[in-house]
DORODREN-461642 format. One record per residue (C-alpha): residue in one letter; x, y, z; residue number from 1. Coordinates in nm, 2 decimals, decimal comma. Example, Ala and Ser with C-alpha at 12.3 -4.5 7.8 and 13.67 -1.06 7.14 Angstrom:
BEGIN
<site residu="A" xx="1,23" yy="-0,45" zz="0,78" num="1"/>
<site residu="S" xx="1,37" yy="-0,11" zz="0,71" num="2"/>
//
This chain:
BEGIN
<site residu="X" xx="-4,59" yy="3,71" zz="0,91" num="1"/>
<site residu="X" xx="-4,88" yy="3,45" zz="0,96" num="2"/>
<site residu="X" xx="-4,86" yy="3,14" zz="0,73" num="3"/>
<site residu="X" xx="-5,13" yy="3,09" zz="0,45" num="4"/>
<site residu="X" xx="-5,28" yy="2,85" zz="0,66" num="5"/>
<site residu="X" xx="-5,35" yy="3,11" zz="0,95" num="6"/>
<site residu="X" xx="-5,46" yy="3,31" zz="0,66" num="7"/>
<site residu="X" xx="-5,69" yy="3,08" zz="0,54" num="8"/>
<site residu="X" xx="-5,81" yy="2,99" zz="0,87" num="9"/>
<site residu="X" xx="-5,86" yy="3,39" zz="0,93" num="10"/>
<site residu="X" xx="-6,05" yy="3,37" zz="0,60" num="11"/>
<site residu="X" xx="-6,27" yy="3,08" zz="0,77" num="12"/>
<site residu="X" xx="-6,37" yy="3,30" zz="1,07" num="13"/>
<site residu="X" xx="-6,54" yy="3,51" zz="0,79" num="14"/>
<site residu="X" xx="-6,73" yy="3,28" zz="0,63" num="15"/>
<site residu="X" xx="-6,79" yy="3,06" zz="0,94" num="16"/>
<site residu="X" xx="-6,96" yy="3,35" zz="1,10" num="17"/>
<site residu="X" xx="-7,12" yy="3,52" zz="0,83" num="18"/>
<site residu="X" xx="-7,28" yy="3,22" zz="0,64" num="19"/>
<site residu="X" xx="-7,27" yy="2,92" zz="0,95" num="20"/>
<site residu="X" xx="-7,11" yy="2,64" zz="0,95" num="21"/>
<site residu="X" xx="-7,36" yy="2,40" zz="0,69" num="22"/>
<site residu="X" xx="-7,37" yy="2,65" zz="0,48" num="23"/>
<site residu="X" xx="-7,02" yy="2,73" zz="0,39" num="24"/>
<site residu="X" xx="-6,88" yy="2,59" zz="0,13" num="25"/>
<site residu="X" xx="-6,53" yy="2,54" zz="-0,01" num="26"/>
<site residu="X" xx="-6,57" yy="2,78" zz="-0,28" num="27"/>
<site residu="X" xx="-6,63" yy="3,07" zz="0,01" num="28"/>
<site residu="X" xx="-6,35" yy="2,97" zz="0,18" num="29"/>
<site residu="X" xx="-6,16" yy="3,02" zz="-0,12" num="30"/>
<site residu="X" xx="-6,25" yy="3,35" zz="-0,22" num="31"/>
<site residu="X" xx="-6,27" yy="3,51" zz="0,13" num="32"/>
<site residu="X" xx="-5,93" yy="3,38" zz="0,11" num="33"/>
<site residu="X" xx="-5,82" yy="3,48" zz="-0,19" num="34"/>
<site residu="X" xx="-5,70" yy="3,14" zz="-0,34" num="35"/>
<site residu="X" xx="-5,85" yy="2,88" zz="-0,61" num="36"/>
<site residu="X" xx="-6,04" yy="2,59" zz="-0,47" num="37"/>
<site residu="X" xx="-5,71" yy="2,35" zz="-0,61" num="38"/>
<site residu="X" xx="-5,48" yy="2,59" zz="-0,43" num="39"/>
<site residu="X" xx="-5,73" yy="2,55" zz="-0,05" num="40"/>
<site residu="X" xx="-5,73" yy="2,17" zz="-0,12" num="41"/>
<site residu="X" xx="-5,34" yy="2,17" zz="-0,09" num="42"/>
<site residu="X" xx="-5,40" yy="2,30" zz="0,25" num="43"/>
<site residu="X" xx="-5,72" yy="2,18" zz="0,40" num="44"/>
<site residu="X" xx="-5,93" yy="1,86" zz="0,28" num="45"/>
<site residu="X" xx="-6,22" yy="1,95" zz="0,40" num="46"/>
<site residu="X" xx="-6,46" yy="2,24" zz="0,49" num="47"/>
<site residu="X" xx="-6,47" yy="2,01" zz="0,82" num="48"/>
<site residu="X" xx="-6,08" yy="2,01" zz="0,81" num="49"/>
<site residu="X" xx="-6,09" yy="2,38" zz="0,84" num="50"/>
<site residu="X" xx="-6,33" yy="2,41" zz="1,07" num="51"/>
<site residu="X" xx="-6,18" yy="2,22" zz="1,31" num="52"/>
<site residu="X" xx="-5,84" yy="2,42" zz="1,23" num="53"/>
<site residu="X" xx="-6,03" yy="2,73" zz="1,32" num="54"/>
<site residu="X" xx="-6,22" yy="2,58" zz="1,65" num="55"/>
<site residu="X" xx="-5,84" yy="2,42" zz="1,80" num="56"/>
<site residu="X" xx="-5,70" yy="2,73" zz="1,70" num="57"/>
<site residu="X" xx="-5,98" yy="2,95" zz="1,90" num="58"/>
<site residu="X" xx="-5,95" yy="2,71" zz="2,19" num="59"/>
<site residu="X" xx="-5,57" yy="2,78" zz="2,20" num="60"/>
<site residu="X" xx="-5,62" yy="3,14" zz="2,20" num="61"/>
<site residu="X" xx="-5,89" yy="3,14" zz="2,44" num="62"/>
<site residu="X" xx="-5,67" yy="2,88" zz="2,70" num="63"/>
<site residu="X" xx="-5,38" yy="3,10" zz="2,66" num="64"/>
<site residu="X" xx="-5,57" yy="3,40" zz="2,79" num="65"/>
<site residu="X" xx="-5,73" yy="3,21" zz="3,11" num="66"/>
<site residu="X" xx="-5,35" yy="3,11" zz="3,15" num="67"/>
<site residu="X" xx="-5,22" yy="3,41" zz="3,19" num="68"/>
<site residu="X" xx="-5,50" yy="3,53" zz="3,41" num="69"/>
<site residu="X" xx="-5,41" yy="3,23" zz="3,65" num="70"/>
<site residu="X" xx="-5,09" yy="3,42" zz="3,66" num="71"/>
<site residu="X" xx="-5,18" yy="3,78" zz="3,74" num="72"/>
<site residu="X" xx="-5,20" yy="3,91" zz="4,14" num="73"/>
<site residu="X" xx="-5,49" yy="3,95" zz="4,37" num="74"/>
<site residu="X" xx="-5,76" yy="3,77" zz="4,53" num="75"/>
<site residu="X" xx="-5,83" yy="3,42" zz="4,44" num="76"/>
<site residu="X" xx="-6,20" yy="3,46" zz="4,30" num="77"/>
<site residu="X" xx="-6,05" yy="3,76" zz="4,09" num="78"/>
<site residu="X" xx="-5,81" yy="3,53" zz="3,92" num="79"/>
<site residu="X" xx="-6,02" yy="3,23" zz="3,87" num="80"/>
<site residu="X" xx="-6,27" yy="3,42" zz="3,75" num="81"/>
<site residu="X" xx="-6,01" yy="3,57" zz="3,50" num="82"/>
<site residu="X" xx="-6,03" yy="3,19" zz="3,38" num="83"/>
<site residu="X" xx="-6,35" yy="3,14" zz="3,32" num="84"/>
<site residu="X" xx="-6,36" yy="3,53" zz="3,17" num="85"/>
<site residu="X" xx="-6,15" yy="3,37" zz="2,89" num="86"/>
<site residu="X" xx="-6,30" yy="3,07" zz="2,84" num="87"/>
<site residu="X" xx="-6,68" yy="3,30" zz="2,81" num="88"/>
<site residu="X" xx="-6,53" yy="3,56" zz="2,64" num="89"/>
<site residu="X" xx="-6,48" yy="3,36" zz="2,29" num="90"/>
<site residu="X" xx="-6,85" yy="3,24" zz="2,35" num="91"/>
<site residu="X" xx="-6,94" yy="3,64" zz="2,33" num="92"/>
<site residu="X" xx="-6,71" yy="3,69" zz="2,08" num="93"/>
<site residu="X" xx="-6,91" yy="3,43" zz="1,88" num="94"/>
<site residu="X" xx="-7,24" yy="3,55" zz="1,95" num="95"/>
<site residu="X" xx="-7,17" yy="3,91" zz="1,87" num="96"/>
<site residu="X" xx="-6,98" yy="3,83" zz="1,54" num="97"/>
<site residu="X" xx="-7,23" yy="3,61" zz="1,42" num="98"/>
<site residu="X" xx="-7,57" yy="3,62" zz="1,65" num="99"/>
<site residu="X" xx="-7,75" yy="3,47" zz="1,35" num="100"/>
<site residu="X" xx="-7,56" yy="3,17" zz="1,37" num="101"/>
<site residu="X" xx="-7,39" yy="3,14" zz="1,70" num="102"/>
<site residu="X" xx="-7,58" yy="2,87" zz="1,82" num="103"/>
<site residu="X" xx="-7,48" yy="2,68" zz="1,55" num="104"/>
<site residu="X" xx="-7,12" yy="2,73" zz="1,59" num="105"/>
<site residu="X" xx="-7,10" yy="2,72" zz="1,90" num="106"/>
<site residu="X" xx="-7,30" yy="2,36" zz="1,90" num="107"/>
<site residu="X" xx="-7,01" yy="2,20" zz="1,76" num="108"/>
<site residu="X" xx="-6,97" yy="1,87" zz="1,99" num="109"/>
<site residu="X" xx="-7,08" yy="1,60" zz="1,76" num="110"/>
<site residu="X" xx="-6,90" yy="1,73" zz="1,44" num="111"/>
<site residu="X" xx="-6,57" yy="1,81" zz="1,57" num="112"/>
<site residu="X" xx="-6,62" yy="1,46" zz="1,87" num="113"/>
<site residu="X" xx="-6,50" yy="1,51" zz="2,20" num="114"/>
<site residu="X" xx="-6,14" yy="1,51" zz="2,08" num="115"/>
<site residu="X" xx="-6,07" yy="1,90" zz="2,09" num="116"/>
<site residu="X" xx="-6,31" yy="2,00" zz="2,31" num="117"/>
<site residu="X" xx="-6,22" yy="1,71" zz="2,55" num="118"/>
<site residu="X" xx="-5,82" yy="1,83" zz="2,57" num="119"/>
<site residu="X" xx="-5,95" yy="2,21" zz="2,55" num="120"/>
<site residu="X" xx="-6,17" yy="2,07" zz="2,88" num="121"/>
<site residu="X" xx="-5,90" yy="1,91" zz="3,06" num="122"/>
<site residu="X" xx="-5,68" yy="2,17" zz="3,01" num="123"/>
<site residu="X" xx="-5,91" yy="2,41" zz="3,15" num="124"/>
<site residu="X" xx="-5,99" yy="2,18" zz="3,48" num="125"/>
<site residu="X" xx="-5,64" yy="2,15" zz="3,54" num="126"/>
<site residu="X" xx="-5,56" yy="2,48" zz="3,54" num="127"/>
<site residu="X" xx="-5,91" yy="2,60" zz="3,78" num="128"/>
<site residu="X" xx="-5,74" yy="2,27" zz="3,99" num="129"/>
<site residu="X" xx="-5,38" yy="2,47" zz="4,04" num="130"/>
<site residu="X" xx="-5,55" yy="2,79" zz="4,11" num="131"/>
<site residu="X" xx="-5,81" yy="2,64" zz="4,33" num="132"/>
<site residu="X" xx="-5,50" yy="2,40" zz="4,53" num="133"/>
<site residu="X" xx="-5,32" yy="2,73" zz="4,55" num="134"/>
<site residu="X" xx="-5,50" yy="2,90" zz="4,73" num="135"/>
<site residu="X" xx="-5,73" yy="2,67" zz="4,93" num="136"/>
<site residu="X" xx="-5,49" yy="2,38" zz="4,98" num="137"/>
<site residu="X" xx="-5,74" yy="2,17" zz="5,23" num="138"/>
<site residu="X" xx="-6,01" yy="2,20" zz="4,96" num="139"/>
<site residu="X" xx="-6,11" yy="1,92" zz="4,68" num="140"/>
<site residu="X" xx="-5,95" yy="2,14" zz="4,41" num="141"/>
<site residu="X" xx="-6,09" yy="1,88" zz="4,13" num="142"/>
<site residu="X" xx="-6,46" yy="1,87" zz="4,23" num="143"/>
<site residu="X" xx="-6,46" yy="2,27" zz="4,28" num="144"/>
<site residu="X" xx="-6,28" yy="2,33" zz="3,90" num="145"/>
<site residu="X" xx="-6,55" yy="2,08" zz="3,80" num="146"/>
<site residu="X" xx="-6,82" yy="2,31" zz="3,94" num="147"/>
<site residu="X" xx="-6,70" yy="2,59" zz="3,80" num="148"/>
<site residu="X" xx="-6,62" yy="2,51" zz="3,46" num="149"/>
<site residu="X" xx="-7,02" yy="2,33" zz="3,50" num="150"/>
<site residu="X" xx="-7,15" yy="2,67" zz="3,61" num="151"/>
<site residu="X" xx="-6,93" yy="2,86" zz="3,34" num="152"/>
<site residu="X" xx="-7,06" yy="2,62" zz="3,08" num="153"/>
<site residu="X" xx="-7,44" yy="2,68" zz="3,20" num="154"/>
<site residu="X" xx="-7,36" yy="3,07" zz="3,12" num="155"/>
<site residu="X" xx="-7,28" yy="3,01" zz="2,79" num="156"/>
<site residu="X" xx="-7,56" yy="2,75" zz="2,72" num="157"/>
<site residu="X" xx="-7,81" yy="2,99" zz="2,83" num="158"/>
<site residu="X" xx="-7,71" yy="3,33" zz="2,66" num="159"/>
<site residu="X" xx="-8,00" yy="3,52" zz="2,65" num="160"/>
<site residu="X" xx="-7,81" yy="3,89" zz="2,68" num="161"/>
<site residu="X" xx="-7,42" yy="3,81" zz="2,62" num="162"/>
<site residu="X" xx="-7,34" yy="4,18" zz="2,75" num="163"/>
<site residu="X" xx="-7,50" yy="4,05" zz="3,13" num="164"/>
<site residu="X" xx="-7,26" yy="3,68" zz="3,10" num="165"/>
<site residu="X" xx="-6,95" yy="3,87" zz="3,28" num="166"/>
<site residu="X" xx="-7,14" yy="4,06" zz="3,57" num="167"/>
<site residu="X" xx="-7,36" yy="3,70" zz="3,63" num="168"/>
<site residu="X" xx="-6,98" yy="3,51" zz="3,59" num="169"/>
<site residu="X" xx="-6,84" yy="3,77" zz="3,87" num="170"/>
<site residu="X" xx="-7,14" yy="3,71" zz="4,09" num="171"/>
<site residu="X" xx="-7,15" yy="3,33" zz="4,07" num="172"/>
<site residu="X" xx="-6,73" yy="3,30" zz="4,11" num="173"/>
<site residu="X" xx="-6,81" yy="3,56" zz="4,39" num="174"/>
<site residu="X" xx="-7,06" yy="3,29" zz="4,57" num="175"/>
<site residu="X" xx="-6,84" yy="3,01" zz="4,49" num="176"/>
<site residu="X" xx="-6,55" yy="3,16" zz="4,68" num="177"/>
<site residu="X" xx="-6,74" yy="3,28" zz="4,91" num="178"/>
<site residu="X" xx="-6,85" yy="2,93" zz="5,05" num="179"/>
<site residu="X" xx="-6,53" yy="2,80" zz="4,98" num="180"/>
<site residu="X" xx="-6,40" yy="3,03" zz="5,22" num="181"/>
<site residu="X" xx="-6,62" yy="2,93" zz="5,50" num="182"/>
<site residu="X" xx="-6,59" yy="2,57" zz="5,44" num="183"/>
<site residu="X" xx="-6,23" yy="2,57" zz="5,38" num="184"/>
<site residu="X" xx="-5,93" yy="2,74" zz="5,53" num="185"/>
<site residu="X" xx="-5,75" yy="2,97" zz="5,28" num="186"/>
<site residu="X" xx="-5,40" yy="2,95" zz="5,28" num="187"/>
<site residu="X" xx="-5,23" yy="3,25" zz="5,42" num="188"/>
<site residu="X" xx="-5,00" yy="3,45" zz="5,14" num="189"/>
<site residu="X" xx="-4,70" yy="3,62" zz="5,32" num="190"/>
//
């Protein structure tokens, strides 16, 4: 059973995507959560508070999923684009559940500072760093994940048609690999 907090932070997704984030207020959050204002406050501060509640726990969700597709079988490119897949697919999710003001939401770096979105980032390099390592030992595993997530991140700043972002994520983790396997030797699975 999800606490009232989850519930209030489901309640935010509402409002966050319906209205944007300036022009929430506390009292939506309170009704699309079905509480008093007094009874949100005992919870959350701020509309920022929950905001940012809502963002970390998006992040988490979204990190979760590209974790588990470092996991699955099958070709390197196929699982590291599995990553990135995760990481996109909440940018999508965004843009189709709010296209009005998705580029508002999703242009959170100054309000919520580079606190979340920094650890959300690192966790994401470190993983592509595994999965890269694993698979092409000899390479720089660092400097490719940092490519990656670069070229991952230019997808989402430039979403034009969010239904083309996985097909143009395929091809471009498709090139990557591709000259990562003729510059680097790919270790040998057994």
């Amino acid at each position: 059973m999800p606490s009232r907090s989850d519930e209030i932070i489901d309640a935010a997704y509402v409002c966050f995507t319906r209205h944007g984030a300036r022009r929430t207020t506390m009292h939506d959050l309170s009704e699309q959560a079905g509480l008093s204002r007094p009874a949100l406050y005992q919870y959350f501060r701020s509309k920022e508070e929950v905001f940012r509640s809502l963002v970390e726990r998006l992040l988490a969700d979204a990190l979760s999923a590209s974790e588990r597709a470092a996991e699955t079988e099958g070709p390197p490119e196929r699982r590291l684009e599995g990553i990135l897949a995760a990481k996109l697919g909440l940018v999508m999710q965004i843009w189709r559940d709010s296209p009005a003001h998705a580029g508002e939401l999703l242009g959170v770096d100054a309000r919520l500072g580079a606190e979340v979105l920094g650890r959300y980032d690192e966790a994401m390099l470190q993983l592509l760093t595994r999965t890269i390592h694993g698979a092409y030992p000899a390479a720089d595993a660092r400097e490719a994940a940092e490519i990656l997530l670069a070229f991952t991140r230019g997808l989402e700043a430039g979403v034009s048609d969010p239904a083309a972002l996985p097909g143009r994520l395929r091809r471009g983790v498709t090139i990557f690999v591709t000259g990562l396997n003729n510059l680097t030797p790919r270790k040998e699975t057994s």
